[in-house]
C-alpha positions as a printed Julia matrix, in Angstrom:
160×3 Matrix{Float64}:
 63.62  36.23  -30.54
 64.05  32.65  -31.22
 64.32  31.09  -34.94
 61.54  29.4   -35.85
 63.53  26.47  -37.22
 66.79  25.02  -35.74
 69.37  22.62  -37.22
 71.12  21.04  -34.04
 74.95  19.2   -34.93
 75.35  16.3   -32.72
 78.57  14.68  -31.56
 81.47  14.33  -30.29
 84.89  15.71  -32.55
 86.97  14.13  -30.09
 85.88  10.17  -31.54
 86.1   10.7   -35.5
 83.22  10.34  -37.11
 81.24  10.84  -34.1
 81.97  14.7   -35.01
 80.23  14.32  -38.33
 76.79  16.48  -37.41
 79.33  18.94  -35.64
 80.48  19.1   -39.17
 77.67  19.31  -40.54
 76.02  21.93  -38.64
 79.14  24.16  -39.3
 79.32  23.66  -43.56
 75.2   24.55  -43.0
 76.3   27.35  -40.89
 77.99  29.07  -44.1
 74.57  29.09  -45.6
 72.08  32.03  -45.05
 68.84  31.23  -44.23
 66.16  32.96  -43.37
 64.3   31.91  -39.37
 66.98  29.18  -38.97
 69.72  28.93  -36.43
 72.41  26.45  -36.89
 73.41  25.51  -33.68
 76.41  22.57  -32.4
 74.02  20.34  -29.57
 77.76  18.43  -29.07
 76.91  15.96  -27.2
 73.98  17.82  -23.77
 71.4   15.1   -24.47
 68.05  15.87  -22.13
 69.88  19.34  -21.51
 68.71  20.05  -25.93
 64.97  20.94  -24.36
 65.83  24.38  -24.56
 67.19  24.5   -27.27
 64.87  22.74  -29.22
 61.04  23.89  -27.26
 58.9   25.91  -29.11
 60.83  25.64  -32.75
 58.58  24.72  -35.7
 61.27  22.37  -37.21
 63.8   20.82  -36.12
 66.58  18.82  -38.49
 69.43  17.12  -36.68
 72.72  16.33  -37.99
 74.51  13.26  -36.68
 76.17   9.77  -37.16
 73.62   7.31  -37.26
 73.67   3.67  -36.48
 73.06   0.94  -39.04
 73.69  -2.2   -39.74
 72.48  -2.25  -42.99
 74.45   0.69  -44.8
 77.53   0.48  -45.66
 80.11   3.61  -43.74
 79.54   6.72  -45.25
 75.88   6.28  -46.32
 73.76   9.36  -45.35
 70.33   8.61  -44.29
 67.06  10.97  -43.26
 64.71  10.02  -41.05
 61.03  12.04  -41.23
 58.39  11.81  -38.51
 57.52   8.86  -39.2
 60.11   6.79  -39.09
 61.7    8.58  -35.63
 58.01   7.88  -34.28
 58.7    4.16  -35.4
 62.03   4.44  -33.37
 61.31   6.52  -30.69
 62.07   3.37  -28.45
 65.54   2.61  -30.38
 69.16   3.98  -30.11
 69.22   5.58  -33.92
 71.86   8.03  -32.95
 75.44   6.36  -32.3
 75.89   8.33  -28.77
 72.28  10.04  -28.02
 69.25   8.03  -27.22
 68.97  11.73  -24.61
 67.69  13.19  -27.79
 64.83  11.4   -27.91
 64.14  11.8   -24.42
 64.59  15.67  -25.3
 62.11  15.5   -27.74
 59.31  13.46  -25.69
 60.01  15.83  -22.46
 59.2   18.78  -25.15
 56.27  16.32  -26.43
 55.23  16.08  -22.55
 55.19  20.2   -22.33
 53.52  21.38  -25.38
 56.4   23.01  -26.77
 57.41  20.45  -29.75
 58.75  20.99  -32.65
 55.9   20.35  -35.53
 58.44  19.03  -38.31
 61.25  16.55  -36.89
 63.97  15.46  -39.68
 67.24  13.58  -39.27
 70.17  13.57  -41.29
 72.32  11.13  -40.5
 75.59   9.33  -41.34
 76.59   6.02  -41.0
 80.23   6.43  -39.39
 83.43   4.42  -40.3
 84.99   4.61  -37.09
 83.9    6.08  -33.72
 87.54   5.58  -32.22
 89.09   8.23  -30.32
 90.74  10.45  -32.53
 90.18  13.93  -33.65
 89.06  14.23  -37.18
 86.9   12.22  -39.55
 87.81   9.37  -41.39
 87.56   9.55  -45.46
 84.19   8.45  -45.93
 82.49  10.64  -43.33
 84.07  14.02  -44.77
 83.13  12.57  -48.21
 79.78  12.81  -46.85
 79.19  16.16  -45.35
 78.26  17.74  -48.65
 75.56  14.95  -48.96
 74.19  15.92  -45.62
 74.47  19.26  -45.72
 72.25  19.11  -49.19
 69.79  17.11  -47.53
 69.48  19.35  -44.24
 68.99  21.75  -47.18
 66.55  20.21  -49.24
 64.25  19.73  -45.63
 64.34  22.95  -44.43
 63.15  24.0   -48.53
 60.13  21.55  -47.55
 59.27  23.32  -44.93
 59.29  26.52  -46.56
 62.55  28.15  -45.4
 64.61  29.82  -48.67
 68.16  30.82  -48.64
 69.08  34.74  -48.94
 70.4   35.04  -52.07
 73.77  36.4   -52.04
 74.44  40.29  -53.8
């Protein structure tokens, strides 16, 4: 049986920060939580409509573009504001992922609740590891990824 909610990591590890929602996805990984699978997307664009039909939520973790945060800045984009950009490149490497998420618009199988988490990256050179800033970071977007999924109604086992 599928979770009802997934958290997807996006990127690439082998282009520094670019691995940031790979990260991610792996620090939220450590935390239990009940009807979500934590899952690393890498970098399959269209090929994430499996992975992400018939969920109820979905929150991605990735490096996010911007030109008007500074490296290092974690940013969340709701509904709303990935309708506004459904046309626009807001992922570093994966405009696919919106074309994911329209295709599973398209077949009736979309996710109700979309979130990103997102980071603005230092450097996307090649190069295996993340710069200073991003790893400073991951905490930051791991709480966030948190703090949606707690909006949505998903709670965190509590440890014995």
């Amino acid at each position: 049986m599928t979770a009802p909610y997934l958290a997807l990591g996006l990127g690439n590890i082998l282009f520094q920060d670019e691995g940031v929602g790979v990260a991610a996805a792996e620090r939220l990984a450590e935390h239990e939580l009940d009807g979500v699978e934590v899952l690393d997307g890498s970098t399959l664009g269209i090929a994430l409509l499996p992975m992400i039909a018939g969920r109820r939520g979905l929150v991605v973790l990735d490096a996010l573009a911007s030109s008007a945060a500074e490296p290092g800045t974690v940013v969340r984009l709701d509904d709303t504001d990935i309708e506004r950009h459904r046309r626009m490149a807001f992922s570093v490497h994966q405009i696919d992922l919106v074309d994911a998420l329209l295709a599973a618009e398209l077949s009736g199988c979309a996710p109700r609740y979309v979130a990103i988490v997102g980071l603005v990256p230092a450097s996307i050179e090649t190069g295996y590891g993340l710069t200073p800033r991003a790893e400073a970071g991951l905490d930051e977007m791991v709480r966030r990824a948190l703090e949606i999924l707690a909006e949505w109604g998903v709670r965190e086992r509590v440890r014995a």
